[in-house]
C-alpha positions as CSV (number, residue, x, y, z in Angstrom):
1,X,72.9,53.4,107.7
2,X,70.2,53.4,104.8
3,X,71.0,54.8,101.6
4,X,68.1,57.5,102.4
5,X,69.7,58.9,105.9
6,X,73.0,58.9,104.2
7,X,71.7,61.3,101.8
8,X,70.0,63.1,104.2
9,X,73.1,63.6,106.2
10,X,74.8,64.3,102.9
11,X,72.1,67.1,102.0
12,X,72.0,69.1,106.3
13,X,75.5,69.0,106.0
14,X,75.6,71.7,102.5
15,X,72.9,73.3,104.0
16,X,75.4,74.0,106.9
17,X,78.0,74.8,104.8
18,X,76.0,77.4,102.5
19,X,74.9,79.2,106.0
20,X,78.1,79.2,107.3
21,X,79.7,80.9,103.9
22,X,76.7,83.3,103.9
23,X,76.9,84.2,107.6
24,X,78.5,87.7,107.8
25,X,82.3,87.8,109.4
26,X,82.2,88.1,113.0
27,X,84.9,89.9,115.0
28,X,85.8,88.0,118.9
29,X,89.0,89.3,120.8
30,X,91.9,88.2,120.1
31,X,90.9,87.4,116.2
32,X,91.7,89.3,113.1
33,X,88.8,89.7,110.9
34,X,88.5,91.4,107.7
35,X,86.3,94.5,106.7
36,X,87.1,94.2,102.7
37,X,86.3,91.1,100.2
38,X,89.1,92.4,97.6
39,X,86.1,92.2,95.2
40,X,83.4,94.6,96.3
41,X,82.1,97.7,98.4
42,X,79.8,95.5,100.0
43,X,78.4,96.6,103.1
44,X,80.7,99.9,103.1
45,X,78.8,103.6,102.5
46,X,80.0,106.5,101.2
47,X,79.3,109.8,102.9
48,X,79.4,113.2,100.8
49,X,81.0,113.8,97.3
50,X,77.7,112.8,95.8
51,X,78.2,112.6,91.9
52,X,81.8,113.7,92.2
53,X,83.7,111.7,94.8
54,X,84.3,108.1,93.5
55,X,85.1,104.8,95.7
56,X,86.0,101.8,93.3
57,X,88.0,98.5,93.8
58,X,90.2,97.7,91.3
59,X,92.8,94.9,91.3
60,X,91.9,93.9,94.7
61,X,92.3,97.5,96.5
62,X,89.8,100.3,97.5
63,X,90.1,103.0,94.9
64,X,89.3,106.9,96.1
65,X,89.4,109.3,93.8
66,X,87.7,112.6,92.8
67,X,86.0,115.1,95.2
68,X,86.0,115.0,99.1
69,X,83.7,112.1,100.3
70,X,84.2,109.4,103.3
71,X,84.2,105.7,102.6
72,X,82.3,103.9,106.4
73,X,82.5,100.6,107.8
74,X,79.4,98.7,107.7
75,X,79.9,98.4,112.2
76,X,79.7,101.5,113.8
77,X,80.4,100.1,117.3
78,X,84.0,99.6,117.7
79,X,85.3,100.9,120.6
80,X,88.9,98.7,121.6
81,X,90.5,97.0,118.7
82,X,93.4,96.9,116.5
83,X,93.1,98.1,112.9
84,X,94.9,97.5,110.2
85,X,95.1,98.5,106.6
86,X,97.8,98.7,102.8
87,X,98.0,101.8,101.9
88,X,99.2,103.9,98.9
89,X,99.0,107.4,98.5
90,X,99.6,109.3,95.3
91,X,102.1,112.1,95.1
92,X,100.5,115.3,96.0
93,X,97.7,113.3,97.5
94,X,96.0,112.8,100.7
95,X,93.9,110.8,102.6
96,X,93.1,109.5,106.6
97,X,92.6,106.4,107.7
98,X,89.6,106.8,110.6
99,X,88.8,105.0,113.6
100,X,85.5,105.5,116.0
101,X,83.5,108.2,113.5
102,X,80.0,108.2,115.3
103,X,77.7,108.7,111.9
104,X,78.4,108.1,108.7
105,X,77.9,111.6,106.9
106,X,81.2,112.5,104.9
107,X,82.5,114.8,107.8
108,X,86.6,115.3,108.4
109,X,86.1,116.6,111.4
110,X,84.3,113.5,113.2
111,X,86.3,110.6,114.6
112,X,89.9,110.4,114.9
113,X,92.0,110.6,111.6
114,X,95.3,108.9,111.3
115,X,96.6,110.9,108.3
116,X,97.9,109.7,105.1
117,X,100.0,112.3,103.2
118,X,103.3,112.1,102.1
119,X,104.1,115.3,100.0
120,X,100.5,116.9,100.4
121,X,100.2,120.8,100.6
122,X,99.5,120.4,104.3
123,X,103.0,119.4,105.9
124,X,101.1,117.3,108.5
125,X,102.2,113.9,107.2
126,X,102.0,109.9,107.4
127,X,101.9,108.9,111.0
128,X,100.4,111.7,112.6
129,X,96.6,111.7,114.1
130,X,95.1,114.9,113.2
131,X,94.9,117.3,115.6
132,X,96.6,115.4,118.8
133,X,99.8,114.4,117.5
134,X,101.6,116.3,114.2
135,X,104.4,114.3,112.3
136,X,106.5,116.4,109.6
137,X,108.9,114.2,108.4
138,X,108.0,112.0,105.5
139,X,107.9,108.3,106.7
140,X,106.8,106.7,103.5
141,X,107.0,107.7,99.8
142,X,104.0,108.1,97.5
143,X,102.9,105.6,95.5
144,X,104.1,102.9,97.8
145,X,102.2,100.5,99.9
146,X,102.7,100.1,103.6
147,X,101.3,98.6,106.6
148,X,99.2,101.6,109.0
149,X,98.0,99.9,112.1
150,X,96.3,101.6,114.9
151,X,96.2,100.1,118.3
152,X,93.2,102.0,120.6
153,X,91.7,101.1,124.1
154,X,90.5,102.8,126.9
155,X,92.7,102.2,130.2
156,X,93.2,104.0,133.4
157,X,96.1,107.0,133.3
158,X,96.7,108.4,137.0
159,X,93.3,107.8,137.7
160,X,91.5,108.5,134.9
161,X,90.4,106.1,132.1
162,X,91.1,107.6,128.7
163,X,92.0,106.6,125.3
164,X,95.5,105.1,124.9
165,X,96.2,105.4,120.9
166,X,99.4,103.5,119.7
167,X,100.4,104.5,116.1
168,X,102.1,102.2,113.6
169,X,103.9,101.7,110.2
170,X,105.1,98.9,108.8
171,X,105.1,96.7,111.9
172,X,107.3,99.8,113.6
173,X,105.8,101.4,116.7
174,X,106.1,105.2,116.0
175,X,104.3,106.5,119.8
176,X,101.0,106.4,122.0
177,X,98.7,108.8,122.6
178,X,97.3,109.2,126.3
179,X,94.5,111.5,124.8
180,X,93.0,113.0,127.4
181,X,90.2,115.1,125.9
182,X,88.4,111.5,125.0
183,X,87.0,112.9,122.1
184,X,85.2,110.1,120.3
185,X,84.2,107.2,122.1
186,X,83.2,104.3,119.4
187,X,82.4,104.4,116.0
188,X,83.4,103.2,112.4
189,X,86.5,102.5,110.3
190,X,86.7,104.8,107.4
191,X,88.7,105.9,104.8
192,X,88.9,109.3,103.3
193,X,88.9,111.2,99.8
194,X,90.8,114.7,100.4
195,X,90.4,116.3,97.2
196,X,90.4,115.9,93.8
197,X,94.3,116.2,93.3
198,X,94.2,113.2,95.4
199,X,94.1,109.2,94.8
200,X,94.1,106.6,97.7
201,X,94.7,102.5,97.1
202,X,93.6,100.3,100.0
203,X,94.1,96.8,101.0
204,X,93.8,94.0,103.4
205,X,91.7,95.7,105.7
206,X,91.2,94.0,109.0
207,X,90.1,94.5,112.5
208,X,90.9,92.4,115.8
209,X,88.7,93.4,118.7
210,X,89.9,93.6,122.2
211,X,88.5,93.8,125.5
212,X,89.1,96.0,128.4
213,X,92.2,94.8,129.0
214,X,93.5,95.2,125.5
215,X,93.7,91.6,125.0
């Protein structure tokens, strides 16, 4: 091979390799994938609080402080996945972690909310998705990190095909939700800021599509 095709070899091949680095992640089934860089808010939006709800990243985690506001995906098509997040919550504080949210506009009450609270006002605590399932019992202290993994596809129940909605902590399988009223059908990931009493640390936030199946 000539010295000239070597190097022009040499120079296609970093050409392929800067693409490939710039090419945005893309999720397949069966493959975790991760919505958050550790190093910015790239790609994510923020949906009320304007001025007074704050969304940083500090030492690697999501930071939500301040007033109410919503922190969105950049995808708003998910519809069967697993997601997967580190949490902390601060005492007295609370937060959701959100899954199929049809628009990104800082509501509460859009998309399901799998609620992060651990000595909160409202007794409804870690665990629990707002509104279908209620769990009192505190599962993890504040100011603690844990694993909160949501497992959600639509499969046939007795003849219907409805959400199933399996709720984790820490690797440990808490229950699944046959939810029947099939609420929200796909959406974003997001994360929210409750109130200004409240402060929320995320991590590691990943996503593994599935298909119909749930594989």
């Amino acid at each position: 091979m000539t010295g000239l095709r070597l190097r022009q070899r040499r120079f296609a091949g970093m050409i392929g390799l800067a693409l490939g680095l710039l090419a945005p992640a893309c999720s397949h089934a069966g493959e975790w994938v991760s919505l958050f860089d550790g190093q910015t808010l790239s790609g994510w939006t923020q949906g009320g609080g304007e001025g007074k709800s704050k969304w940083t990243v500090e030492d690697g985690a999501i930071v939500g402080s301040g007033q109410a506001s919503m922190l969105y995906s950049p995808k708003g098509e998910y519809k069967n996945f697993k997601f997967r997040a580190e949490v902390k919550i601060s005492d007295g504080g609370n937060s959701g972690m959100y899954f199929r949210c049809p628009t990104p506009n800082g509501s509460f009450s859009e998309g399901y909310e799998a609620q992060i609270d651990s000595t909160h006002r409202d007794p409804i605590r870690t665990g629990s998705v707002y509104g279908f399932v209620h769990v009192y019992k505190q599962i993890v202290p504040p100011d603690n990190w844990f694993t909160y993994e949501v497992e959600v596809v639509d499969k046939n129940w007795r003849g219907k095909v409805v959400p199933h909605i399996k709720v984790s902590v820490n690797g440990e399988v808490l229950y699944e939700l046959v939810e029947y009223t099939k609420a929200w059908d796909h959406g974003h990931f997001a994360f929210q800021q409750h109130d200004p009493g409240s402060k929320v640390h995320i991590r590691k936030v990943e996503v593994m599509e599935l298909d119909e199946k749930g594989k």
